[in-house]
C-alpha positions as CSV (number, residue, x, y, z in Angstrom):
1,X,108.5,97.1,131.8
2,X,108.5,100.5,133.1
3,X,111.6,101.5,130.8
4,X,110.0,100.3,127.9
5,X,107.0,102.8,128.2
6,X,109.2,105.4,129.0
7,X,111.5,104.4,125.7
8,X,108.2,104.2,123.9
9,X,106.7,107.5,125.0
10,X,109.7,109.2,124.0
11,X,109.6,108.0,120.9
12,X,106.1,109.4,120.1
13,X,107.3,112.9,121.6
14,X,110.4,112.7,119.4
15,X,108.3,112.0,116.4
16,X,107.1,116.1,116.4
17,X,110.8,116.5,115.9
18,X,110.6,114.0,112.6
19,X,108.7,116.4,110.2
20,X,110.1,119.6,108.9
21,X,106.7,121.5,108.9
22,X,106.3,120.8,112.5
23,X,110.0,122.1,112.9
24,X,108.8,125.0,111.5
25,X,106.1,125.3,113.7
26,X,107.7,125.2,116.7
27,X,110.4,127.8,115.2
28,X,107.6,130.3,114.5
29,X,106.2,129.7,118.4
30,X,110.2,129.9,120.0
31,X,109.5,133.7,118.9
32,X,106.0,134.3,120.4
33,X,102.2,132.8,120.7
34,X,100.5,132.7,117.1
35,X,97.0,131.8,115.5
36,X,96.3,129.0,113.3
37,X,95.9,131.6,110.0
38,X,99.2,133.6,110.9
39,X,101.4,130.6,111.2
40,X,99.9,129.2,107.9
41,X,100.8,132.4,106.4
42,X,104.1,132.5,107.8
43,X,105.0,128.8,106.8
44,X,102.6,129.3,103.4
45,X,100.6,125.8,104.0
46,X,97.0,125.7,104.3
47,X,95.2,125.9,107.7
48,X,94.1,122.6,107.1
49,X,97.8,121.1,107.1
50,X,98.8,123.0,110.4
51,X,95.7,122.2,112.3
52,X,96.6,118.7,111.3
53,X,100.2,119.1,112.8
54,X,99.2,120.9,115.5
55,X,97.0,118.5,116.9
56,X,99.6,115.8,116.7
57,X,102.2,118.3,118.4
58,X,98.9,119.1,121.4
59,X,98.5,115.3,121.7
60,X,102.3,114.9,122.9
61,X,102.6,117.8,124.8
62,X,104.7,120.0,123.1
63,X,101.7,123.0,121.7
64,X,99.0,124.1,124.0
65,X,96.2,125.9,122.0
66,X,93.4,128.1,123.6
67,X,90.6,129.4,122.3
68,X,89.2,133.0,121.9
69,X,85.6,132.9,120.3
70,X,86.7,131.7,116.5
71,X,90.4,131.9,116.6
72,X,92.8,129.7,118.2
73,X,96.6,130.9,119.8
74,X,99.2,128.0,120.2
75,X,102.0,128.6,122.3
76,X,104.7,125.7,123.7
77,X,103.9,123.9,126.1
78,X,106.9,123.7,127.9
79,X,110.2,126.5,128.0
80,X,112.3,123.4,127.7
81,X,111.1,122.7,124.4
82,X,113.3,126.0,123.2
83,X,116.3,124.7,124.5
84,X,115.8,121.1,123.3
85,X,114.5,123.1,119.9
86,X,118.5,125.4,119.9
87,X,120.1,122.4,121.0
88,X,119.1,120.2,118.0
89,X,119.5,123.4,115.6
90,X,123.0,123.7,117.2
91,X,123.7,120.0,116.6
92,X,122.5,120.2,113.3
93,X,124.5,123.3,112.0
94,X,127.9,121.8,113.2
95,X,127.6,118.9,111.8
96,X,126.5,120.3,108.5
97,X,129.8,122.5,109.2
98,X,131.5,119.3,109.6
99,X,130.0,117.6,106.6
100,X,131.1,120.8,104.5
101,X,135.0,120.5,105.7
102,X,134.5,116.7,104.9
103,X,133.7,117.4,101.8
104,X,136.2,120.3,101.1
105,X,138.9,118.0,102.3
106,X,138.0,114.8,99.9
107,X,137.9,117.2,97.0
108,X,141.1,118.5,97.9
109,X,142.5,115.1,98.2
110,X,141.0,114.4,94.7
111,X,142.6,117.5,93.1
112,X,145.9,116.5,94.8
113,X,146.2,113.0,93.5
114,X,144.4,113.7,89.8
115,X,147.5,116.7,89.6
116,X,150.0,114.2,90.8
117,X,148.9,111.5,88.2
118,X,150.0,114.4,85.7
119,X,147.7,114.5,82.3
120,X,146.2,111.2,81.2
């Protein structure tokens, strides 16, 4: 039973990781601490749309938020979230890499065997 929540909650904390504007939140905050209005201007949404995602992202523990009169500076949580943040980044990149040479190899093998068919 215990497992099961476990499995369960780290589903819902992977979730953050399963929408490419929260991605792009938590790339902005890797860098440094930043309001609501800067990181809509830096990701060009409205405020609206990352209030939205931050508060899904404070409600699994991955954004704190603090308030300073009318403004609001969300940071991460957590240093680990960086690493687990690069790690997926790295992950991603080489298998794009990977996907590339896949593809540069399966086009080669196409031009190969269309050049030895000679012309139809």
């Amino acid at each position: 039973m215990l497992k099961k929540h476990i499995c369960k909650h780290h589903a819902e904390v992977c979730k953050v990781f399963a929408n490419s504007l929260r991605i792009e939140i938590i790339e902005a905050l890797v860098e440094r601490d930043r309001s609501t209005t800067e990181l809509a201007e830096m990701i060009g949404v409205s405020q609206v749309n990352i209030s939205q995602a931050l508060r899904m992202m404070r409600e699994r523990n991955i954004v704190i938020s603090t308030r300073d009169g009318n403004s609001a500076s969300h940071a991460l949580a957590d240093p680990r979230i960086k690493k687990v943040f690069f790690m997926m980044r790295e992950m991603l990149l080489d298998n794009l890499q990977r996907s590339g040479e896949l593809a540069r190899d399966v086009r080669s093998n196409l031009k190969s065997a269309a050049e030895a068919e000679g012309p139809s």
